[in-house]
C-alpha positions in Angstrom: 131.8 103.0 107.9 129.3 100.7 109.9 128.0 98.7 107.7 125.0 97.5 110.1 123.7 100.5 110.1 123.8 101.3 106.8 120.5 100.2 106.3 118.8 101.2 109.6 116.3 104.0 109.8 116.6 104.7 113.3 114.9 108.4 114.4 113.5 109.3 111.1 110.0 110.2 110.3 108.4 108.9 106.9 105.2 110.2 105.0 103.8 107.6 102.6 101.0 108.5 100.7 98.2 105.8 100.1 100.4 103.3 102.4 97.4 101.8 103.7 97.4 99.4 101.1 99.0 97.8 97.8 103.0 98.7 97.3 102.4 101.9 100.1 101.7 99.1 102.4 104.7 97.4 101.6 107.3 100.1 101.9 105.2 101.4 104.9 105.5 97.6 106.8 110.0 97.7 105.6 110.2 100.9 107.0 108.5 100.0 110.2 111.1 97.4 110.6 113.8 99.6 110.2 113.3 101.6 112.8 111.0 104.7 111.2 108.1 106.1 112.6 105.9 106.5 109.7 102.8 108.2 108.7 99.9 107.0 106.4 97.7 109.0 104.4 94.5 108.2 102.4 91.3 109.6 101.5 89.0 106.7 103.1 89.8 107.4 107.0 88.3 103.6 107.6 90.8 102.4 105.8 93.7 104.2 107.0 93.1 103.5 110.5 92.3 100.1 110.3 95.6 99.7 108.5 97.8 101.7 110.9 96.3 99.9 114.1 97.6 96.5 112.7 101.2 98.2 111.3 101.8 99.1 115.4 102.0 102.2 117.6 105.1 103.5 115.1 102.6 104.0 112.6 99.7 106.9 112.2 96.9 107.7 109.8 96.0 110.9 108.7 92.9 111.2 105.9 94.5 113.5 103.1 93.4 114.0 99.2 96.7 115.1 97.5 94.6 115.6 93.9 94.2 119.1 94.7 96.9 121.9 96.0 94.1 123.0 98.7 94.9 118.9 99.6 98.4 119.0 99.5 98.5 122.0 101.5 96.4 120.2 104.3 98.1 117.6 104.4 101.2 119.4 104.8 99.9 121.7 107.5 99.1 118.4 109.1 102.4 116.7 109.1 104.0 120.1 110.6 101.6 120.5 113.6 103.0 117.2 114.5 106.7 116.9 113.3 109.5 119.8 113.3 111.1 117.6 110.2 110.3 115.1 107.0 113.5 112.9 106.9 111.6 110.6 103.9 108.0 111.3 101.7 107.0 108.4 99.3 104.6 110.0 96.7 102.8 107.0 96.0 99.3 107.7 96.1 97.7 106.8 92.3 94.9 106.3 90.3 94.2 104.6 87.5 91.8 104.9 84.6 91.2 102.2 81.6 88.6 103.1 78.5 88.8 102.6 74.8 90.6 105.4 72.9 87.5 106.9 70.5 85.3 107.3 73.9 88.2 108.4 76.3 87.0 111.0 78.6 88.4 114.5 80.1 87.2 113.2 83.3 89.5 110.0 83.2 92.8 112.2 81.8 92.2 115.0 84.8 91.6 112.7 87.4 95.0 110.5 86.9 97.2 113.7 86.2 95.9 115.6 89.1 96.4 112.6 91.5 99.6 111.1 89.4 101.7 114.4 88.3 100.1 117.5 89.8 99.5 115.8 93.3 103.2 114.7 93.9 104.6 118.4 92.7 102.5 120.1 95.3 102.7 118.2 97.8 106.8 117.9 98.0 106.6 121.2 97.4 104.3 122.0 100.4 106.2 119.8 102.5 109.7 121.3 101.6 110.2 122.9 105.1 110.0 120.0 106.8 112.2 117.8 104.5 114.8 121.1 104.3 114.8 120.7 108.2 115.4 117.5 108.2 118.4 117.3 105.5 122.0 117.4 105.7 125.1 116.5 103.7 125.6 114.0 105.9 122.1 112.8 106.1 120.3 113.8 103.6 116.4 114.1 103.4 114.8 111.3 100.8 111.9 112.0 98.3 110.7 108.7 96.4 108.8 108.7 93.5 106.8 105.6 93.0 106.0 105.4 88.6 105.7 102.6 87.0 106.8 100.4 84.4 104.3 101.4 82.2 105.9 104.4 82.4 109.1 102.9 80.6 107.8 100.8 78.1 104.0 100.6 76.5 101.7 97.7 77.7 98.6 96.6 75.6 95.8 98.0 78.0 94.3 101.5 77.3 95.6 103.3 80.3 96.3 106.1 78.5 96.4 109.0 81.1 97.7 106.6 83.7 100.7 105.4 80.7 101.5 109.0 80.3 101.4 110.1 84.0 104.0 107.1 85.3 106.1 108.8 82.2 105.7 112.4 83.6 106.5 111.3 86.8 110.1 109.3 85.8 111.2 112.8 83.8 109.6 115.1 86.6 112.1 113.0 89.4 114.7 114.1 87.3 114.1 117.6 87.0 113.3 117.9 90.6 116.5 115.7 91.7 118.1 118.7 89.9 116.8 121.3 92.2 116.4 119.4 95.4 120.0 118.1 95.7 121.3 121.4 96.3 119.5 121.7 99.3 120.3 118.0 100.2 117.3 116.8 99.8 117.5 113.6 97.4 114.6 112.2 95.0 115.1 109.6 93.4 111.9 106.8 92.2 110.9 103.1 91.9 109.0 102.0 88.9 107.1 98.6 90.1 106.5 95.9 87.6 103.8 93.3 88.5 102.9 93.1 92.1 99.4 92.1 93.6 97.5 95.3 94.5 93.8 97.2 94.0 96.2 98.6 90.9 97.3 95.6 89.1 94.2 93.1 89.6 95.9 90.8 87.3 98.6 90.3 89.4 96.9 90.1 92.7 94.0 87.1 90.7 95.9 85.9 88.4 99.5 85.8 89.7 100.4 82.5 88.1 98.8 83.3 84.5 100.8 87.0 84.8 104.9 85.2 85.7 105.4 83.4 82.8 105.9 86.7 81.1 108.6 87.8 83.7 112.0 86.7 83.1 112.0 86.1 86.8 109.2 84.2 86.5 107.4 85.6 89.1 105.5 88.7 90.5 107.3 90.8 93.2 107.2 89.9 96.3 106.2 92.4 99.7 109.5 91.9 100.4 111.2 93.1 96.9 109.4 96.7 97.0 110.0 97.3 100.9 113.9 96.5 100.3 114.3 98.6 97.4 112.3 101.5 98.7 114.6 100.9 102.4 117.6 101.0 99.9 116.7 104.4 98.5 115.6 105.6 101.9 118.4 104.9 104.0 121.9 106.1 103.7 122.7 102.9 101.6 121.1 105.0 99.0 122.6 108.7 99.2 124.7 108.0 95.8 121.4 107.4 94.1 120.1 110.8 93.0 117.4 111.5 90.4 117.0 107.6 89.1 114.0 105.3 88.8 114.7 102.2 89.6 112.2 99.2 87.8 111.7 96.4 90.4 110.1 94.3 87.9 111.7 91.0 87.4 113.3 91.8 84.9 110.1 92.8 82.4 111.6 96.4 81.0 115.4 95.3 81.3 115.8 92.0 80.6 112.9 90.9 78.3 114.7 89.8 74.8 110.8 89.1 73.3 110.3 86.5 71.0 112.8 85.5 68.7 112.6 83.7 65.3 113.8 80.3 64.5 115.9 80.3 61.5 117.0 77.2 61.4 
């Protein structure tokens, strides 16, 4: 086995939803420096194209809206006008939607599942030519799922469509890893903890308040969700099948809570 490339991702192509920014950003800059040519997509073209001048010439932006099928289907259509094969999609494009539980509306539960849950469905499935092209049993074709934490354990905001997409989406990995696998195609998911993005506004302003409550004692790094997204990509990670994977600091696995002094 060599080992130095075990990591590498040398001649593939990557799709990573919403990577202009936040933790797509992140996994979109470590896969750029392993080798991939990766695509962006986004619904604000300004955006996207700002971000994939400064990634580098490996990198393109293509405007997409995966909340609807009619979306995921263009976006799909657009990836195979330009690539014969998918060797990686990150589903990471999310929304979010926060409002007290008497006066939560329909509006805020549709627009988080469609994006969260529906969006990610569709669009693997729309894409499945391409990522069948591209798989092997030697080198297979990846599918990451990025959930959340808050799809693991229960935090005090009220997120309650977001809570119970990031949920959907850990079980839904599963049961698609089931399917997929078959066809060498391997999905597997990362559920970030605290990490400085449009999402978590608490991390990005309030970092230092926000790591006390991490057993790390700190929020993740750029450099913590590219590596464990490279990890799952690459063949370091064909064992991994149908997993999430909390790169958290320790805040759903390691968090023993307060304890009471007896003494």
């Amino acid at each position: 086995m060599d080992f130095n490339k075990l990591f590498s991702l040398e001649g593939r192509v990557a799709l990573v939803t919403g990577g202009q920014r936040g933790i797509g950003a992140m996994i979109t800059e470590g896969f750029l420096a392993q080798g991939a040519k990766v695509y962006i997509s986004g619904r604000k073209a300004d955006q996207g194209e700002a971000a994939a001048a400064e990634f580098g010439e490996n990198c393109t932006y293509i405007q997409g809206d995966i909340s609807t099928v009619e979306g995921c289907k263009a976006l799909a259509a657009e990836i195979a006008s330009r690539e014969e094969k998918l060797d990686i999609l990150v589903n990471n494009a999310g929304v979010a939607w926060g409002e007290e539980y008497i006066s939560f509306p329909e509006s805020g539960w549709d627009k988080v599942m469609d994006t969260n849950v529906k969006g990610l469905f569709f669009l693997t499935q729309a894409l499945h030519p391409q990522l069948k092209a591209a798989a092997s049993f030697e080198q297979p074709a990846k599918v990451i799922n990025i959930a959340s934490i808050d799809g693991l354990k229960v935090n005090p905001w009220e997120t309650y469509s977001y809570q119970a997409s990031k949920a959907a989406v850990i079980h839904l990995t599963r049961k698609m890893a089931s399917k997929l696998v078959h066809e060498n195609i391997i999905m597997t998911g990362i559920a970030p903890g605290a990490f400085a993005s449009t999402m978590n506004k608490a991390a990005r302003d309030h970092g230092d308040a926000v790591a006390p409550g991490i057993p790390a004692r700190r929020i993740g790094k750029p450099e913590d969700m590219a590596s464990a997204a490279v990890f799952l990509a690459s063949s370091a990670g064909d064992y991994v099948i149908g997993s999430t994977l909390p790169v958290d600091g320790g805040v759903v696995n390691a968090h023993a809570g307060a304890g009471i002094d007896a003494t």
